[in-house]
N, C-alpha and C positions, 0 to 999 in steps of 0.2 A: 319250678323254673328258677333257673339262677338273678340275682340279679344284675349280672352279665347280660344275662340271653334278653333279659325283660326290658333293658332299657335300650337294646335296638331293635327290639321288635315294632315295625312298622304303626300296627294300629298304636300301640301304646302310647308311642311316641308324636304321633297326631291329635292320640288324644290328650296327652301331658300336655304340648306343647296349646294347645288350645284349651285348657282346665288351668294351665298358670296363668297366661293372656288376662282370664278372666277375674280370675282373682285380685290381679294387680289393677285392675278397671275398677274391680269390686274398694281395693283398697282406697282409689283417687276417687271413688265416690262420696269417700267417707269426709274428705277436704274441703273445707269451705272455700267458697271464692276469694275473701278477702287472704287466705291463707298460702294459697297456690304459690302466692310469690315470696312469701318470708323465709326469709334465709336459716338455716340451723340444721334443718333435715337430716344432711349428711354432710358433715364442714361446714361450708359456705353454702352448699345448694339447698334449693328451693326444690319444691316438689316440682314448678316448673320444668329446673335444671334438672332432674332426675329424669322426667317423660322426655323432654329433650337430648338426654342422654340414652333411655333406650330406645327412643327411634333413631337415632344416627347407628347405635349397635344392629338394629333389626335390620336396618338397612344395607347393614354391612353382610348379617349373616345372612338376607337374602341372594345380596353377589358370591357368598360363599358356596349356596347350597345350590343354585342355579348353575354356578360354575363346573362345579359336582358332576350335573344331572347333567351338563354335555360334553361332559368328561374329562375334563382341564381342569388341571391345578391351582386349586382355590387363592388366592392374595390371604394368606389370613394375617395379620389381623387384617390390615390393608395394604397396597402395592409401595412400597420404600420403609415399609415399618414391621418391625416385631411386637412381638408379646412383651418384650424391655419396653418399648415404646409404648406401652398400653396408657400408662402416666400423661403422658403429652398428649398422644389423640383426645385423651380424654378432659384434658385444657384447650384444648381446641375447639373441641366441641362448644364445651363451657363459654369459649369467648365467643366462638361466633352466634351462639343462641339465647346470649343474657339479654339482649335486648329484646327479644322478639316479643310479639302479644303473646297474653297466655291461648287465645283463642285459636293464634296460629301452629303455637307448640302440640294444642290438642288439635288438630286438624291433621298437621304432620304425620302425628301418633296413630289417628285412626288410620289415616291413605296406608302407613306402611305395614302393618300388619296382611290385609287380603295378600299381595305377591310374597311375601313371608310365606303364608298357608299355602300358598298355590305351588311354592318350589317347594316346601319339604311333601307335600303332597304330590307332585311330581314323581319323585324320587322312587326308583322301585326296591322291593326289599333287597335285592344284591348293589343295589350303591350303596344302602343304608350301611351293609354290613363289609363294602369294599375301606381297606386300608388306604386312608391319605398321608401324605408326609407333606409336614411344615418346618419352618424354622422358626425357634420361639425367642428365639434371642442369641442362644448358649448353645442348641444341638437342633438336632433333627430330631422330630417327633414323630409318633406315627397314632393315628386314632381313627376311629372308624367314622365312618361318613355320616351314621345318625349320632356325634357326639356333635354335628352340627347346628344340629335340633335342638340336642341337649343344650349345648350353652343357650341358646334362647330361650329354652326354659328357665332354667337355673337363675339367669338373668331378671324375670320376673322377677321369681322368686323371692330371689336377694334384694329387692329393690322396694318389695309390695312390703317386706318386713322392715327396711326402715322406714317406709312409711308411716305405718300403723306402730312401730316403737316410738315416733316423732310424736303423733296425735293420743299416744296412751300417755304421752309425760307431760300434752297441752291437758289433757283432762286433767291428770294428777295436781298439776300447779290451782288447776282451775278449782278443784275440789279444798287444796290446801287453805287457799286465798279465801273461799265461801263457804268453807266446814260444813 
């Protein structure tokens, strides 16, 4: 099977997308508390800012894939913004969650995952594989309706890896400093 045909196939992609979820859970376990909040991770953010970051994304590609599943044309990224715009939302996000508790940002995190599962789960295998068209900035784009899973995988993904490159370069230091 191609990996075309494999990565809109329905079960897969339910299961990818809940096998990255966990991973990235896997990864924030590895965080100490006092650590959650120190900045470096990726720029200036915190792992905080990072889980703060993809719950505000999750929640976005909930409204995407929901939107989907009753047949209307998704906001992607969101409604007044492009994929140009991916930069700002994403300092936006930044401002309005740097303050928050860490406990609230993991609270967030957890509530939005389930309706995440529940719309791509929704979904039947002819939305998965129906053609949307968005504007990314520059043109019209067209991608299939399980590439909207896909980013929320991918998303882990990319995210659980800075993590865990973040906490392999605390060890490294930690190792150098105490030979």
């Amino acid at each position: 099977m191609s990996h075309i045909l494999a990565e809109h196939d329905y079960g897969r992609l339910i299961k990818s997308l809940k096998a990255q979820r966990l991973m990235f859970e896997v990864a924030l376990e590895q965080v100490r508390p006092e650590q959650f909040q120190q900045h470096g991770v990726l720029g200036v953010w915190s792992v905080k800012d990072i889980v703060a970051h993809i719950t505000a994304w999750d929640r976005r590609g909930t409204r995407w894939i929901e939107a989907h599943g009753r047949g209307e044309q998704p906001a992607i990224p969101e409604a007044g913004y492009t994929w140009a715009d991916v930069d700002a939302l994403n300092a936006l996000t930044y401002a309005q969650h740097r303050h928050d508790r860490p406990e609230d940002v993991l609270r967030a995190f957890a509530e939005s995952f389930p309706p995440l599962l529940a719309a791509a789960e929704g979904l039947t295998q002819a939305q998965i594989n129906q053609t949307i068209t968005y504007h990314d900035g520059q043109a019209l784009q067209n991608v299939h309706g399980g590439k909207l899973i896909v980013w929320r995988y991918q998303h882990y993904r990319e995210h659980a890896a800075h993590i865990k490159a973040w906490l392999a370069t605390i060890r490294e230091g930690m190792f150098l400093r105490h030979g």
